[in-house]
C-alpha positions, 0 to 999 in steps of 0.5 A: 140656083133658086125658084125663078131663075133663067137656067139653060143646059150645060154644054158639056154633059157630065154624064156624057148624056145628050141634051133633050132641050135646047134653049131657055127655061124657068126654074119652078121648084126645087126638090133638095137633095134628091139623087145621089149620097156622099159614101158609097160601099166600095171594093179596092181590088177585083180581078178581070173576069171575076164576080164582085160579090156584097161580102167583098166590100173592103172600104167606104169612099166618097162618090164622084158626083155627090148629093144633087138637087131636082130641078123642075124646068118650064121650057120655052114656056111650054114643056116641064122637065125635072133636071139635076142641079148639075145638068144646069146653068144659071143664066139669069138670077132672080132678085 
């Protein structure tokens, strides 16, 4: 993805999140690397009920979505979103 391309929103949701705009949009600015890390501090094992506490941390493992970059959107040539990378599809690539 890159400045000028024709995005729309994906189908799918990876995050499970409704869609706000249907359609098309322009891809105006991207801001790299905005949300998200690579590691994160994990704990392999905590009983139900009980409190997961800082001094637990047993590990560092890798996070589901990783780094994603934000989007700035002009949308049906009237709104301006910023979106993540991923919530998108390239439709169209500029040349």
């Amino acid at each position: 993805m890159k400045v000028g391309d024709l995005v729309k929103y994906k189908n799918i949701p990876p995050s499970g999140r409704p869609r706000p705009r249907s359609g098309m949009g322009m891809v105006f600015r991207i801001d790299k690397q905005y949300y998200g890390s690579n590691t994160a501090y994990k704990i392999s094992q905590v009983q139900r009920g009980k409190v997961a506490r800082p001094n637990m941390v047993d590990f560092i493992g890798v996070t589901a979505d990783g780094i994603r970059d934000r989007v700035l959107v002009l949308w049906n040539g009237t709104d301006w979103e910023y979106s993540e990378s991923d919530a998108l599809e390239v439709l169209s690539e500029h040349a």
